[in-house]
Every structure is written in structure tokens, then in C-alpha cells.
C-alpha positions as CSV (number, residue, x, y, z in Angstrom):
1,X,0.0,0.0,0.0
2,X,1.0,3.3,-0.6
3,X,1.5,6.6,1.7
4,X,-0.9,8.3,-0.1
5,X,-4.1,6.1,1.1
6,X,-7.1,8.0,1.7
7,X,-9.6,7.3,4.6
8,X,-12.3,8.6,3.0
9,X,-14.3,10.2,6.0
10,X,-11.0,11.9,7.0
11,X,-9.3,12.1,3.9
12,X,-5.1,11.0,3.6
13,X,-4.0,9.2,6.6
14,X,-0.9,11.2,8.4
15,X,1.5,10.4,10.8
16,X,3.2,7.3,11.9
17,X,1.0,4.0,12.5
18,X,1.1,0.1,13.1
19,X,0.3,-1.8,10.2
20,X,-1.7,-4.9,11.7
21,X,-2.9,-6.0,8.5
22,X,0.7,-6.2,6.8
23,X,2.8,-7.0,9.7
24,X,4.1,-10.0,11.2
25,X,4.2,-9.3,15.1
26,X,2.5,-5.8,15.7
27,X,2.9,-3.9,12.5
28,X,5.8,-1.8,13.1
29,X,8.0,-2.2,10.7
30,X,5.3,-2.1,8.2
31,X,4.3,1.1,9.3
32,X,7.6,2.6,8.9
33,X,8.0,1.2,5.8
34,X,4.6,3.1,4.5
35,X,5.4,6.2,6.5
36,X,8.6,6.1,4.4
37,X,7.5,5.0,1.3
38,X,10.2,2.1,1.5
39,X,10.2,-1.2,0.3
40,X,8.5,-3.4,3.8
41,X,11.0,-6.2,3.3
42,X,13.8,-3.9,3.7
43,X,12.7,-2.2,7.2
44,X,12.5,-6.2,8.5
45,X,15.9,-6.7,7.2
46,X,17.8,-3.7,8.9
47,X,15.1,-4.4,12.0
48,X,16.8,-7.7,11.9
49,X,20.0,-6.6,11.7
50,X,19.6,-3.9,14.4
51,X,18.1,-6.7,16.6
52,X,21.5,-9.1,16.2
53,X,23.7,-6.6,16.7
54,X,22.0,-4.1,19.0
55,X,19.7,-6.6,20.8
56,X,17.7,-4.7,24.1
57,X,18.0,-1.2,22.5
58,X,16.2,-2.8,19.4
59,X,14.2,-4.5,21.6
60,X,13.2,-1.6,23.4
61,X,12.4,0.6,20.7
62,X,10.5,-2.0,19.2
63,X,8.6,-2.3,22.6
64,X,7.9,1.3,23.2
65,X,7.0,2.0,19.3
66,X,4.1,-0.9,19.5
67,X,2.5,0.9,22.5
68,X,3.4,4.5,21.4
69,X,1.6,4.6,17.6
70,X,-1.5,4.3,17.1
71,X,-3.1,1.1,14.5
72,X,-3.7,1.9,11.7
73,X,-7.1,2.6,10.7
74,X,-9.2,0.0,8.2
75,X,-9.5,1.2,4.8
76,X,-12.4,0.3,2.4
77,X,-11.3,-0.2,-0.8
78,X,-14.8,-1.3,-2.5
79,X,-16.9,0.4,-4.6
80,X,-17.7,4.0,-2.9
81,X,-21.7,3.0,-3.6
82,X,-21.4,-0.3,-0.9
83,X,-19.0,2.2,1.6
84,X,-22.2,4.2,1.5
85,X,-24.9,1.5,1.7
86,X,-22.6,0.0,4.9
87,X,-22.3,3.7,6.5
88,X,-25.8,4.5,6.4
89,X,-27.0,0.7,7.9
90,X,-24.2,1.7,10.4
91,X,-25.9,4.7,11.6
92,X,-29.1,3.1,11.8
């Protein structure tokens, strides 16, 4: 996914997030990798890296990015008729 997704009630999502739904553990290096507009399997490779050769500061900047940013809000991606149809049952 790109970093210029669009929430559509909010419009282009900002700031640093987890990624749950490409992640592996919590998202994090996902996120980066959007924020960044890099390639995701190179964040897990340096993340890696970091992790082998700096192993608790890794770990705890790992730790403390999961519980400092946010998840990443769910996107629809369907046709903007059905997003409508589902938003105004949702109201109801």
C-alpha cells in the first residue's frame, strides 16, 4: 500500500502508524515502511539486523514503538456506492 491512502471520511491518513494487517508481530515495521514509502521487506531486514547486533535497544524501541503509535485505521477499498450503503446501515 502506498503513503498516499485516503480514509475517506477523513481524507489521507498522516503520521506514523502500526500496520496490523501487513505486519508479522504488531505492525511496526510495516508502518515505517509506508510512512517512508520504502520497500517493507527492507525495514525487517535492517530491523533484523539492528536486533542481532543491538539486541535490548532494538528491543526496546520495538517495545515502546508498539504501545506509542497508534493502528492503523481500516481502509475500504470497494466500490464508494457499498462504503455508503454500509455507512448509512451503520448509523441506523
Amino acid at each position: 500500500m502506498s503513503r498516499d491512502t485516503w480514509n475517506l471520511d477523513n481524507g489521507p491518513l498522516r503520521g506514523l502508524y502500526r500496520d496490523r494487517e501487513n505486519g508479522w508481530i504488531f505492525g511496526v515495521c510495516a508502518g515505517l515502511a509506508e510512512f517512508g514509502n520504502f520497500n517493507v521487506g527492507t525495514i525487517r531486514v535492517i530491523a533484523v539486523i539492528c536486533l542481532c547486533i543491538f539486541t535490548w535497544a532494538t528491543a526496546l524501541v520495538y517495545i515502546a514503538a508498539t504501545l506509542l503509535f497508534r493502528a492503523r485505521p481500516l481502509i475500504y477499498s470497494g466500490r464508494y456506492n457499498e462504503y455508503e450503503f454500509w455507512r448509512r446501515r451503520g448509523h441506523s
